[in-house]
C-alpha positions as a printed NumPy array, in Angstrom:
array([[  0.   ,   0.   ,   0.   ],
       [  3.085,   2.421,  -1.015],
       [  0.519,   4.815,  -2.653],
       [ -1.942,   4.354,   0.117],
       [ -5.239,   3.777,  -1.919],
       [ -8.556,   4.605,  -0.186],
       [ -9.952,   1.162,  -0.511],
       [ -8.026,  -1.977,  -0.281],
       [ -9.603,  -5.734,  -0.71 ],
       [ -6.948,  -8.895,   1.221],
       [ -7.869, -12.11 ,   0.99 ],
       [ -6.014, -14.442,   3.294],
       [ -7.219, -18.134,   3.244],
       [ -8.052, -18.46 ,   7.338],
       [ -4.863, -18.775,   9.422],
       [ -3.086, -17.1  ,   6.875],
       [ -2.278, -13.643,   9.715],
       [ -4.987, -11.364,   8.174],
       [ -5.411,  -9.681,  11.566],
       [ -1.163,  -9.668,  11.918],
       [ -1.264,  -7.801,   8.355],
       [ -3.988,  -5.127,   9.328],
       [ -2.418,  -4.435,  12.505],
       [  1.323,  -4.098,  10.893],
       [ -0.261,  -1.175,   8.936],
       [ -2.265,   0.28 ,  11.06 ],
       [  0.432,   0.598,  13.488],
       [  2.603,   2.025,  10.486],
       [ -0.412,   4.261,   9.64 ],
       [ -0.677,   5.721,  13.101],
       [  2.832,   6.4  ,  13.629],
       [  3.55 ,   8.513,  10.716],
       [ -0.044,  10.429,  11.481],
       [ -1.322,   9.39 ,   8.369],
       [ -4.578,   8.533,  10.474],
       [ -5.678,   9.901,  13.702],
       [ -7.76 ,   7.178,  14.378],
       [ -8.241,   3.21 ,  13.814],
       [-11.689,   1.87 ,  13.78 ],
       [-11.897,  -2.313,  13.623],
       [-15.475,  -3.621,  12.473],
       [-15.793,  -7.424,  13.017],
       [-19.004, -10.034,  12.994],
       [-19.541, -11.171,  16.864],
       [-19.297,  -9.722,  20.24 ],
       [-16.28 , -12.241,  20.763],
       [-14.52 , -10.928,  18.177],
       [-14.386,  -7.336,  19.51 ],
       [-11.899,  -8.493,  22.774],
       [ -9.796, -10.757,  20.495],
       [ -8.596,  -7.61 ,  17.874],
       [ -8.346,  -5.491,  20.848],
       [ -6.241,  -7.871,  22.944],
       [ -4.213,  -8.25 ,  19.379],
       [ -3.548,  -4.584,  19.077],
       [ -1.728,  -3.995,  22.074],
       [  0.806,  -6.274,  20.541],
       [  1.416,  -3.748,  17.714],
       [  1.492,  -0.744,  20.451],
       [ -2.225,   0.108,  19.983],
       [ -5.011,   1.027,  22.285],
       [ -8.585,  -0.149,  20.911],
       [-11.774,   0.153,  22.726],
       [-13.926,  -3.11 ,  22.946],
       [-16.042,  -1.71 ,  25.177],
       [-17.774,   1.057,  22.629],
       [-21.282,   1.357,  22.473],
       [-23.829,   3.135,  20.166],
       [-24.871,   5.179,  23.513],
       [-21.513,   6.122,  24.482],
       [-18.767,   8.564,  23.778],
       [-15.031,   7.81 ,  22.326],
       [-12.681,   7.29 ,  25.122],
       [ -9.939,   9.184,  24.268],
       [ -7.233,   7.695,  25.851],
       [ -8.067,   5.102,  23.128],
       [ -6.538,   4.694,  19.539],
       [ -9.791,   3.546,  17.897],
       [-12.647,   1.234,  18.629],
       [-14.078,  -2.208,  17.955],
       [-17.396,  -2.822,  16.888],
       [-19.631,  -4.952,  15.394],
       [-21.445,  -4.9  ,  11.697],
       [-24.646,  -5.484,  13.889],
       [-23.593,  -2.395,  15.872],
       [-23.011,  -0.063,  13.006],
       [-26.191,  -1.185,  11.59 ],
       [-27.866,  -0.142,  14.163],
       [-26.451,   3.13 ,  14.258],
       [-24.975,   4.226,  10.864],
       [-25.187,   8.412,  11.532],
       [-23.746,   7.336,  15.195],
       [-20.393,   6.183,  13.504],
       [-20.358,   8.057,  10.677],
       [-19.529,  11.038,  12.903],
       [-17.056,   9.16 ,  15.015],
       [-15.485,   7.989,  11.766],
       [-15.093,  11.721,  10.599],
       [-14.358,  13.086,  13.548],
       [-10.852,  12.591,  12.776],
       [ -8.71 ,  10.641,   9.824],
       [ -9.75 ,   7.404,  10.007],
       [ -8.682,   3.833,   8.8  ],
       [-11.445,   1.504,   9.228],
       [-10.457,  -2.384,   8.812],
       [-13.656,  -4.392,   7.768],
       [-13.503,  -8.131,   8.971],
       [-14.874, -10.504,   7.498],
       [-16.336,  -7.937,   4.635],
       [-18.686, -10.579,   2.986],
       [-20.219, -10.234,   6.499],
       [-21.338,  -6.724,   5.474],
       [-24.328,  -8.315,   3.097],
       [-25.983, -11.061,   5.757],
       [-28.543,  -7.882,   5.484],
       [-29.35 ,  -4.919,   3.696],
       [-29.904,  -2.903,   6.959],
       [-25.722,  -3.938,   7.788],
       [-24.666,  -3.106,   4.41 ],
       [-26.284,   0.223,   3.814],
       [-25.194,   1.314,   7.505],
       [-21.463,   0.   ,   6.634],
       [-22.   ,   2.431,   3.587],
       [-23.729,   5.348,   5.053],
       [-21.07 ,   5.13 ,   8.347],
       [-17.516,   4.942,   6.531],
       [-18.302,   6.284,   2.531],
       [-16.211,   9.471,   3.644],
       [-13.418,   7.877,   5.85 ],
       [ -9.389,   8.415,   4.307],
       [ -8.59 ,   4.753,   4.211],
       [-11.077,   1.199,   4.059],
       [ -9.324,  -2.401,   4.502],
       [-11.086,  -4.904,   3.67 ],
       [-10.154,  -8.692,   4.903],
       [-12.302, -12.082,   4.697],
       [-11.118, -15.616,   3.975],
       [-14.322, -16.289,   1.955],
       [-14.652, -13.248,  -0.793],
       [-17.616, -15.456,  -1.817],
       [-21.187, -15.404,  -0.962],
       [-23.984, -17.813,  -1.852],
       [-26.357, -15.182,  -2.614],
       [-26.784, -12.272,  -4.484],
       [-26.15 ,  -9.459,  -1.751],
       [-23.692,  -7.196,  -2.881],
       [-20.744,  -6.84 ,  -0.383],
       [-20.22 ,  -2.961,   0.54 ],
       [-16.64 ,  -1.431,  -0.69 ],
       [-16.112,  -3.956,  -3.002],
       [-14.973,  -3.892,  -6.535],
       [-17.042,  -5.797,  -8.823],
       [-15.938,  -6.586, -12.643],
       [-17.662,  -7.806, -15.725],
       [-16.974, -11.432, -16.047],
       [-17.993, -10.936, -20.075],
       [-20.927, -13.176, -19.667],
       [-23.668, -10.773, -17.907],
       [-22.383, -11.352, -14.492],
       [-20.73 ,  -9.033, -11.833],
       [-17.283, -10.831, -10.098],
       [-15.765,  -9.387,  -7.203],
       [-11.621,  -8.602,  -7.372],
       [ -9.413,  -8.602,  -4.676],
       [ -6.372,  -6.328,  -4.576],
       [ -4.188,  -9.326,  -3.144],
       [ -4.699, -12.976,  -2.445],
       [ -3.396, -15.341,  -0.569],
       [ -4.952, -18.882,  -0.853],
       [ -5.043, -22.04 ,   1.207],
       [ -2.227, -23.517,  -2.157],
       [  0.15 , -20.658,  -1.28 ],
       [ -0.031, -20.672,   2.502],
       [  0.254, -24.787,   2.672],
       [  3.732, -24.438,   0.596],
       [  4.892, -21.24 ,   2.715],
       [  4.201, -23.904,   5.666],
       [  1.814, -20.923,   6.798],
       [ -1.078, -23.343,   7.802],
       [ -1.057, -26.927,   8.391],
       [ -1.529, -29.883,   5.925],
       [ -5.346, -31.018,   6.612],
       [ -6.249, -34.644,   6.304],
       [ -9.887, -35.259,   5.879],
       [-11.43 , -38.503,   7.391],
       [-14.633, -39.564,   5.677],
       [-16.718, -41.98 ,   7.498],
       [-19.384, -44.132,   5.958],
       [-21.431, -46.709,   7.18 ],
       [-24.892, -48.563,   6.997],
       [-28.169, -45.997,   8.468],
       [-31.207, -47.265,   9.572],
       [-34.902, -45.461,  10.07 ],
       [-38.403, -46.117,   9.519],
       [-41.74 , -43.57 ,   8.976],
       [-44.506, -43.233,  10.583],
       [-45.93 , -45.921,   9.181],
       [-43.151, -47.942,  10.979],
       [-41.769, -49.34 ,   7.124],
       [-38.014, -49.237,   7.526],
       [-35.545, -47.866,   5.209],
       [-31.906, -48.39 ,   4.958],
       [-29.084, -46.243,   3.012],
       [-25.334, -46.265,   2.903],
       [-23.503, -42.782,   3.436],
       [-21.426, -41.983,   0.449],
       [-23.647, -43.896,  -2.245],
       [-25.062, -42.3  ,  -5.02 ],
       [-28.6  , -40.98 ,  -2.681],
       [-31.656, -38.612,  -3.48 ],
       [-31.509, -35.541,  -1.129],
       [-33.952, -36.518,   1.393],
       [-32.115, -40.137,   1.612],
       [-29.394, -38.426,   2.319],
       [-31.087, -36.582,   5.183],
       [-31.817, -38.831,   6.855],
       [-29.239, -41.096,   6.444],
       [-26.841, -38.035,   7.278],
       [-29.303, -37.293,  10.477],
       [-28.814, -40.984,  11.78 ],
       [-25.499, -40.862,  11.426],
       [-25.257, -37.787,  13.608],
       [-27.791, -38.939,  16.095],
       [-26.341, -38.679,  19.336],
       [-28.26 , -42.182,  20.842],
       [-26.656, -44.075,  17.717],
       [-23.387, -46.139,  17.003],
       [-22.042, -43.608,  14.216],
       [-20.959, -40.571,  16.101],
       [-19.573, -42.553,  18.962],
       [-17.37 , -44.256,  17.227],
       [-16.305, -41.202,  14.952],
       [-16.041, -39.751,  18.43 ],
       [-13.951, -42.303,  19.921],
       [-11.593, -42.491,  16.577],
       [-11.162, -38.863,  16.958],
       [-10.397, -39.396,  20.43 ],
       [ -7.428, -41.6  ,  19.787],
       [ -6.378, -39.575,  16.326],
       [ -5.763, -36.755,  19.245],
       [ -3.768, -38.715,  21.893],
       [ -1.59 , -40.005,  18.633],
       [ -1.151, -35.636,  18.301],
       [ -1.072, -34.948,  21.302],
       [  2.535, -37.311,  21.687],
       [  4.018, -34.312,  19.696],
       [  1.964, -30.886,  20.617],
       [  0.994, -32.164,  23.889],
       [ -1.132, -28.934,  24.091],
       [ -3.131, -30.201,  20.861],
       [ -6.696, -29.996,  21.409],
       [-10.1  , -30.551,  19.183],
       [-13.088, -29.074,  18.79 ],
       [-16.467, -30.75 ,  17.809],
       [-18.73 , -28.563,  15.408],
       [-22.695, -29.565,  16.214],
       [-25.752, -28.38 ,  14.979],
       [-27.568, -27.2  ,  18.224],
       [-27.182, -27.137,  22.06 ],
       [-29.472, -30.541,  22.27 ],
       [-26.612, -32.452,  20.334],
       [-23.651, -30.169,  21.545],
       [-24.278, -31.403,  25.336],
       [-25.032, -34.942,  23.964],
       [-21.847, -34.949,  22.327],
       [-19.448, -33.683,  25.174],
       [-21.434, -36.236,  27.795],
       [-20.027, -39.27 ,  25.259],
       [-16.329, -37.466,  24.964],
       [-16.483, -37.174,  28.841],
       [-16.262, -40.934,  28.863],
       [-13.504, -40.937,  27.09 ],
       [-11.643, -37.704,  27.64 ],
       [ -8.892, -37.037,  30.501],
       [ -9.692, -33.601,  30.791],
       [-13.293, -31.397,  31.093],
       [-14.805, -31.126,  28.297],
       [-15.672, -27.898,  26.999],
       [-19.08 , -26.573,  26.006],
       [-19.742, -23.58 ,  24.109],
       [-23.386, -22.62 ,  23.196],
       [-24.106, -18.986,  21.413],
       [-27.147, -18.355,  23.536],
       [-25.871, -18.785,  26.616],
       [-24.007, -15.864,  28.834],
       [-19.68 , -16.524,  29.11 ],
       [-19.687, -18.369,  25.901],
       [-16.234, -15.907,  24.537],
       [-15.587, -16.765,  27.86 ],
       [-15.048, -20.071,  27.661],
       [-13.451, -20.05 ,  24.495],
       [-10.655, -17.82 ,  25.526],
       [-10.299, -20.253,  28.807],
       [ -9.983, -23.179,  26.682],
       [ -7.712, -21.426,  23.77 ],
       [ -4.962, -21.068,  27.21 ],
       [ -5.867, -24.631,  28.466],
       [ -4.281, -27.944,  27.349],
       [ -7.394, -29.722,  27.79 ],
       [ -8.582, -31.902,  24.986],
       [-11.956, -31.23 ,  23.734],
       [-14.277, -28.294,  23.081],
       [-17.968, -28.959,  22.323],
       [-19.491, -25.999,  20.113],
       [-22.305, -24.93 ,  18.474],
       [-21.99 , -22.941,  14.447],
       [-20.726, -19.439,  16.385],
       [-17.355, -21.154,  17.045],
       [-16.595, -21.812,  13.178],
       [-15.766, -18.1  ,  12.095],
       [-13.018, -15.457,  13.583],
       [-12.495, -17.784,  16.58 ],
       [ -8.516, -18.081,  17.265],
       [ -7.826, -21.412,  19.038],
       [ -4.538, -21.78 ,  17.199],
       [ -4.033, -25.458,  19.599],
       [ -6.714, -27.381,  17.443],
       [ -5.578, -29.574,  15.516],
       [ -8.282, -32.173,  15.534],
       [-12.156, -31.45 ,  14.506],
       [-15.509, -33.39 ,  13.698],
       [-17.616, -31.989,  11.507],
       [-21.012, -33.116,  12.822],
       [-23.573, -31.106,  11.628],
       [-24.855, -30.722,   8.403],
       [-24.231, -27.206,   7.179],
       [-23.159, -27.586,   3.555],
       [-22.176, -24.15 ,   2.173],
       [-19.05 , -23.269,   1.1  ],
       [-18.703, -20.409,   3.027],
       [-19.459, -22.152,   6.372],
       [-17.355, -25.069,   5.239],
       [-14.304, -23.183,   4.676],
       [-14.709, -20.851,   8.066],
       [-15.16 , -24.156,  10.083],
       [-11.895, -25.937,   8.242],
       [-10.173, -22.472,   8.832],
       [-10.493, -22.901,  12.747],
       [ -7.646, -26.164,  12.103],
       [ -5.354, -24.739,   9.369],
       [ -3.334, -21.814,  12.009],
       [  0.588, -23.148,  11.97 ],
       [  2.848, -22.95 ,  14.83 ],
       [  5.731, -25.209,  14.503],
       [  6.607, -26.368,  11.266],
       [  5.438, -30.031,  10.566],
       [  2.115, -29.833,  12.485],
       [ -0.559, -31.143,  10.892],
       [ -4.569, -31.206,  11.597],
       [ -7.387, -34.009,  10.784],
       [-10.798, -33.503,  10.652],
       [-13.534, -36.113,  11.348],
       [-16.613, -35.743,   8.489],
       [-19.765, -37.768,   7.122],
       [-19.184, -39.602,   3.583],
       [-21.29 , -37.148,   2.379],
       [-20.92 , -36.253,  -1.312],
       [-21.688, -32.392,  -1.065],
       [-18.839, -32.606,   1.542],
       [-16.378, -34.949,   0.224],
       [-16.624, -32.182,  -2.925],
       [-16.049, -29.678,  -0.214],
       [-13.008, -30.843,   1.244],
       [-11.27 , -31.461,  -2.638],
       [-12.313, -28.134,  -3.738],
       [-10.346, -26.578,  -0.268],
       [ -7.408, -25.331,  -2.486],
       [ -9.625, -23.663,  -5.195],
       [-10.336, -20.163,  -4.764],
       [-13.56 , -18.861,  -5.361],
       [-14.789, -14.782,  -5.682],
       [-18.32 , -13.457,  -5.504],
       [-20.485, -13.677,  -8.219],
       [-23.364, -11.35 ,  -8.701],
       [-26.051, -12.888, -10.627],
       [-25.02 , -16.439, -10.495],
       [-24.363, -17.418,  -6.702],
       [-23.136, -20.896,  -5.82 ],
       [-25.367, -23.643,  -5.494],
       [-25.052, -26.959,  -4.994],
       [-26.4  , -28.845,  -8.017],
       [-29.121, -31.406,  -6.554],
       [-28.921, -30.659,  -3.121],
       [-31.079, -28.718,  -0.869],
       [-29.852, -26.747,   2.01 ],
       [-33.077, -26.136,   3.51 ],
       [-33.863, -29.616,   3.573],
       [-30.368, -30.5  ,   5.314],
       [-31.022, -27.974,   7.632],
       [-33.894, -29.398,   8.559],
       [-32.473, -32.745,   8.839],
       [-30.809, -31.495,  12.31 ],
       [-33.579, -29.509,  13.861],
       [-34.811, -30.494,  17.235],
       [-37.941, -33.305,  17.455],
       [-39.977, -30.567,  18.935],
       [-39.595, -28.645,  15.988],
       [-42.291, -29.029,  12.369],
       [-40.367, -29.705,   9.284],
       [-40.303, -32.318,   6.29 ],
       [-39.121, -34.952,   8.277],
       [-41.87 , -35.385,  10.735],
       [-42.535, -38.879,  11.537],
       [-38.707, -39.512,  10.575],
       [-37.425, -42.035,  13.48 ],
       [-33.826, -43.247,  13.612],
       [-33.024, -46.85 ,  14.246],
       [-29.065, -46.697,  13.991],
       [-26.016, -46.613,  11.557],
       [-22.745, -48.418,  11.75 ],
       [-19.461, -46.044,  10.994],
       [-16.198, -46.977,   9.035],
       [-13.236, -45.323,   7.475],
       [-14.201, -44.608,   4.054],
       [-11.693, -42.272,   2.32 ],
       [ -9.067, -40.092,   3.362],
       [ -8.896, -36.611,   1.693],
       [ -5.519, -34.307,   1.168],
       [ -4.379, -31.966,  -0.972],
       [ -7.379, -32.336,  -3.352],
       [ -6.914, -35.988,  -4.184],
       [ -9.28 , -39.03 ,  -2.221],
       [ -7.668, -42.199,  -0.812],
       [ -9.911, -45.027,  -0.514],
       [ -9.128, -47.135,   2.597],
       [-12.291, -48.491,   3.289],
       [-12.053, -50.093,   7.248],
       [-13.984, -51.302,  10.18 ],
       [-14.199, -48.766,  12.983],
       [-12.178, -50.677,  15.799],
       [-10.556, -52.645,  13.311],
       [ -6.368, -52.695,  13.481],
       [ -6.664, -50.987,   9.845],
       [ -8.123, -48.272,  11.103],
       [ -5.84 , -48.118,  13.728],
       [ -3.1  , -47.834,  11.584],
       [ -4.551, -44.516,   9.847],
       [ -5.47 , -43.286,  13.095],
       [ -1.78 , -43.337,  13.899],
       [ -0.288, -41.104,  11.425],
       [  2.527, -39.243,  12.513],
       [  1.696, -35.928,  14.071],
       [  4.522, -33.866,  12.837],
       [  4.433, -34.08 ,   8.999],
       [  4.826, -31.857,   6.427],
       [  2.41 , -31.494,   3.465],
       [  4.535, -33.431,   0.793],
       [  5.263, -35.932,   4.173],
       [  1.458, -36.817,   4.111],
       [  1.435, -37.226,   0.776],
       [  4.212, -39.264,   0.154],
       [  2.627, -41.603,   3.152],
       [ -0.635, -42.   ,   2.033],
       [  0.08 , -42.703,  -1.333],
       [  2.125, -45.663,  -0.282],
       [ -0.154, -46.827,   2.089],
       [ -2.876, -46.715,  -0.861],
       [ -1.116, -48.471,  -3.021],
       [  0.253, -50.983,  -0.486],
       [ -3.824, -51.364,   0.216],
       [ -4.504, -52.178,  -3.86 ],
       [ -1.892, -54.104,  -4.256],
       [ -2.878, -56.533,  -0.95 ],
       [ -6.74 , -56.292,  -2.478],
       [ -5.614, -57.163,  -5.723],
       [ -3.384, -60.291,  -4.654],
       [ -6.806, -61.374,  -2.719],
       [ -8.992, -61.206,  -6.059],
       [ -6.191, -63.049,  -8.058],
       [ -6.645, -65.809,  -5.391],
       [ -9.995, -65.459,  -4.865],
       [-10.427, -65.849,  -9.19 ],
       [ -7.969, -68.708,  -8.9  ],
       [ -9.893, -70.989,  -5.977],
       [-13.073, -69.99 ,  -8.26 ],
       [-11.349, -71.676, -11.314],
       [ -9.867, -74.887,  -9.382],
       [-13.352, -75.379,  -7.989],
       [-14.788, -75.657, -11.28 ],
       [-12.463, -77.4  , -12.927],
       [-12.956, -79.93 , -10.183],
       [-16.442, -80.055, -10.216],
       [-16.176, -80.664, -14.056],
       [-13.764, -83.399, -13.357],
       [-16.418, -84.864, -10.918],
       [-19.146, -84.671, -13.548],
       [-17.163, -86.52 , -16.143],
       [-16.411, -89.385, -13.868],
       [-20.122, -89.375, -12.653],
       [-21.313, -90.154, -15.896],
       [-18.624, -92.243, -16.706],
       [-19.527, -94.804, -13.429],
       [-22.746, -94.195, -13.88 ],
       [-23.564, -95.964, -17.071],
       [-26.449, -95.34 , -19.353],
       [-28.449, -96.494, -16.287],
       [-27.248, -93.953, -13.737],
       [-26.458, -91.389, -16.9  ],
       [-29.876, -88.997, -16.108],
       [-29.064, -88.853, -12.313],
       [-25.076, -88.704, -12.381],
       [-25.857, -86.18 , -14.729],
       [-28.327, -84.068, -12.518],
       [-25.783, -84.238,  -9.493],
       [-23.053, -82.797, -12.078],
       [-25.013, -79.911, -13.092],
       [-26.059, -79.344,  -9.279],
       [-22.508, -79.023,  -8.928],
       [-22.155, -76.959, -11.691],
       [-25.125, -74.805, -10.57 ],
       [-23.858, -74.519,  -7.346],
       [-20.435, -73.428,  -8.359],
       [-21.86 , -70.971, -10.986],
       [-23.796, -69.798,  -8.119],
       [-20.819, -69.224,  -5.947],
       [-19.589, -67.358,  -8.948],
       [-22.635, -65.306,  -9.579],
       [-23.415, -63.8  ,  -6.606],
       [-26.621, -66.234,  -5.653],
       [-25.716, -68.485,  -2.927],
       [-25.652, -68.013,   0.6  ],
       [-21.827, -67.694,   0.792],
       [-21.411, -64.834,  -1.951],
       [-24.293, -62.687,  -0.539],
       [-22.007, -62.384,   2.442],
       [-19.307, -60.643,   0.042],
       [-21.695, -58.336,  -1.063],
       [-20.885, -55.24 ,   2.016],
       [-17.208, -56.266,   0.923],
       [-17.406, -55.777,  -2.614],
       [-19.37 , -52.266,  -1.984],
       [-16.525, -51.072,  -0.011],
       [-14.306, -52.28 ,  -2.234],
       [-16.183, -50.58 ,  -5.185],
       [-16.215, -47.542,  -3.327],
       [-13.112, -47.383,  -2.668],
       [-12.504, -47.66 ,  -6.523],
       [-14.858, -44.656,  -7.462],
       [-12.75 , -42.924,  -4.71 ],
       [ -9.157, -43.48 ,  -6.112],
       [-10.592, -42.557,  -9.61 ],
       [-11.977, -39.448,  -8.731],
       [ -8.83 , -38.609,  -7.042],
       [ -7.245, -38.833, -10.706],
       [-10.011, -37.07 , -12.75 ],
       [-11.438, -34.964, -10.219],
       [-14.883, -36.167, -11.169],
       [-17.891, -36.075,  -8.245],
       [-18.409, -39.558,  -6.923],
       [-21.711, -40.416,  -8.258],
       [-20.854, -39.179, -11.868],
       [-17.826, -42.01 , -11.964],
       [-20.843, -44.822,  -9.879],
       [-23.42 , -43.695, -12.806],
       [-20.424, -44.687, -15.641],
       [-19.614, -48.034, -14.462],
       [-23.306, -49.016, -13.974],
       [-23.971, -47.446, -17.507],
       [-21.141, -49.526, -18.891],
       [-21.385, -53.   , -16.979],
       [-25.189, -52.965, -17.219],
       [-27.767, -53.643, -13.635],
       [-29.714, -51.761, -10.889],
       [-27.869, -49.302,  -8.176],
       [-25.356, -50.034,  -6.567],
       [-27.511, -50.927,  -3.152],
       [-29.31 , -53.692,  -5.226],
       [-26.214, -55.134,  -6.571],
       [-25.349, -59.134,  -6.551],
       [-21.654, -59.99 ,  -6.008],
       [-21.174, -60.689,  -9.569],
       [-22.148, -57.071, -10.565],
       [-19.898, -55.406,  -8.257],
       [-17.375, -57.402,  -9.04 ],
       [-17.676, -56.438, -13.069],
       [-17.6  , -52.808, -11.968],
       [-15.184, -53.145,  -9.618],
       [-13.148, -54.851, -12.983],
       [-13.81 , -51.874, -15.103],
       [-12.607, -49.196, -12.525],
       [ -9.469, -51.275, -12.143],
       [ -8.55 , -50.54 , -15.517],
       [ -8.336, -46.927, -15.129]])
């Protein structure tokens, strides 16, 4: 900012030291009187103590305590406030802002549009101020609320595109070893519910699923009574304690959808835990309380509720599970951002999610940087957030789902997600597979965890591979023999015994063909095998092409032939299994 333009747009991917940058100039700013004043405008209440405590670092006295009914202290710098605040009061801090020269630093700009009443008063209070920085993580928006002070460009086909001045993604930071490498964990498994009709339903997490399936197969899986989150829970758990070895202060935090599930949730990780587990709800009194508290603790796990996934600096975490079932971008990439802060080089941060397509996309996409389009705001094609929303509301609460009741789901390891590219491990919760995931060094680098999971993949394939070569060579020697049986039926048999030596031969026969096929008792038990095994498949080629999961499921069916996956015999995984091998 040599030339000291009037408006300037940063965005830092989260962790990246936005707050460190707008303090460095401010401080600069203020010392060589080029402003008389420093105002800080941020999205929570919470927010307000953390830039203020920051500040002092950088020699600078801010007011947190400001309100639209009192006066400037000043034996104060500047004051914090809140877009809510300024809202409120536009003509309030308009006058405060011109009081003096002013540099107002907007957090979080894209916070400016959650209503038109926030970004007209961000307008009406700081149009006439010397200097505006603007910072946010997420320059994107999934509407079309236009974000106050900042540029928007033609895009040449009828759409408005907002520009940054500078930008620092999550690709640049991870090879300045700015942020940590993030390893996603995708968990799977079998859900169970039934209507109120009592008919029962059944859907796998991470198949090809309408949107209401998904639901409520994404709902059971975060029940808090059921088998899913307890053992994503308890795997979490021990991921931690593997961290913790190495950052011994490394803590996690558990992202939930209300206060029902966010108390349910800390009383299982109290049975597991060594320390107190944190809870922090946003209607309750303390709750920036309790996050500083825990941010200077070393105990293990905080509970929280959606306020904790934006502008909250717990730079410690290095574990999270993301159970709830937000599926925007924007609150995606603020809840990953609460993981990503580096201290030491080599620390690295996992985080705990449902197999959930719209999420699995999500967590690939983390490196690609996105801007605000005006006109033609993200969406996510076949899904509907409303409908997940409602898939985590309290039973006391009306929505499309009434008369919904969970029965259960079982949880697994179904991928692992870094760097953009999916590894399919497909595993057992509990089992000594998992384990071995689980148990991933702390301290690694980001070309460290890829190097080691790529071998580890291909270690997997290669032991899956020798096991279908085996299995397709007992499958051979068994018919062979039974053909050798056959011949030497008929043979003893005589034109006499001829009809029946030959009936016994082809129930041999049949019986091996239906060994083969998929039909007998014995194959139907490979059938959950073969789907992970499938799915881990569609996983490692999407990893290659970058294609969605279902699009790659929808191409083998189309070119092997049969029903959806879920209705699959063993022989018709098996043939699609065969084709994806061949990529």
């Amino acid at each position: 900012m040599a030339t000291k333009p009037r408006d300037f747009l940063a965005v830092a991917t989260p962790g990246a030291g936005k707050t460190t940058f707008a303090l460095t100039l401010a401080a600069e700013l203020h010392a060589s009187k080029s402003v008389q004043r420093i105002i800080v405008v941020v999205p929570t209440e919470h927010l307000k103590h953390q830039w203020s405590d920051a500040a002092k670092r950088f020699g600078l006295a801010l007011d947190p305590e400001f309100t639209n009914s009192s006066a400037v202290n000043p034996a104060y710098d500047g004051v914090v406030v809140t877009y809510a605040q300024v809202g409120m009061h536009p003509f309030k801090h308009h006058a405060v802002a011109s009081a003096r020269r002013t540099l107002v630093i907007l957090d979080e700009i894209h916070h400016a549009g959650d209503a038109k009443s926030w970004g007209d008063g961000i307008y009406e209070a700081y149009n006439d101020v010397e200097h505006r920085l603007a910072l946010t993580g997420t320059p994107f928006r999934s509407d079309d609320s236009q974000i106050p002070f900042v540029r928007y460009e033609e895009d040449g086909e009828g759409h408005l595109v907002s520009r940054s001045d500078y930008t620092y993604g999550y690709a640049e930071a991870l090879r300045d070893g700015v942020v940590r490498p993030v390893v996603f964990l995708a968990y799977s498994g079998e859900a169970q519910w039934k209507d109120s009709a009592g008919e029962e339903y059944s859907a796998r997490l991470g198949e090809p699923l309408n949107a209401e399936q998904t639901a409520k197969a994404w709902r059971t899986a975060l029940d808090p009574k059921g088998d899913w989150i307890a053992a994503v829970l308890t795997a979490a758990h021990t991921r931690l304690l593997k961290i913790r070895a190495h950052m011994p202060d490394a803590g996690g935090l558990v992202i939930a959808t209300n206060t029902t599930t966010a108390r349910a949730y800390a009383k299982i990780l109290s049975g597991i835990s060594s320390t107190p587990v944190t809870v922090v709800l946003s209607d309750e009194a303390g709750a920036s309380e309790r996050i500083t508290e825990f941010s200077e603790s070393t105990s293990e796990w905080m509970v929280a509720v959606r306020m904790v996934s934006e502008g909250v600096d717990v730079p410690r975490l290095a574990v999270g599970v993301y159970a709830t079932s937000a599926s925007t971008p924007l609150f995606f990439a603020q809840a990953i951002g609460r993981f990503v802060r580096s201290r030491l080089p080599g620390e690295s941060a996992s985080v705990f999610l449902p197999s959930v397509p719209v999420l699995l996309q999500l967590a690939e996409d983390m490196e690609v940087a996105r801007d605000h389009v005006l006109g033609k705001p993200h969406r996510e094609s076949g899904w509907s957030d409303e409908l997940l929303e409602q898939a985590n509301r309290t039973e006391n609460e009306p929505d499309e789902l009434a008369g919904y009741e969970a029965i259960g789901a079982s949880a697994e390891l179904d991928s692992l997600i870094f760097d953009g590219s999916t590894y399919g491990t497909p595993t057992v919760a509990g089992s000594a597979e998992e384990q071995d995931f689980l148990g991933l060094p702390g301290l690694l680098d980001a070309e460290q965890v890829k190097i080691l999971l790529r071998k580890r993949q291909s270690d997997q394939l290669d032991a899956r591979d020798a096991e279908e070569k085996a299995r397709r060579a007992a499958e051979r020697q068994a018919r062979e023999r039974a053909q050798i049986l056959g011949e030497q039926m008929l043979s003893d048999g005589g034109a006499s015994g001829g009809a029946g030596g030959a009936g016994a031969a082809g129930g041999a026969g049949a019986a091996a063909a239906a060994g083969g096929a998929g039909g007998g008792g014995v194959a139907s038990d490979e059938i959950p095998e073969l789907r992970k095994e499938l799915n881990a498949r569609v996983a490692i080629v999407a990893s290659k092409t970058g294609r969605p999961h279902g699009a790659i499921h929808t191409e083998a069916r189309n070119a092997c032939g049969g029903p959806p996956t879920a209705l699959c015999n063993a022989e018709q995984l098996r043939d699609r299994i065969a084709y994806l091998r061949d990529w």
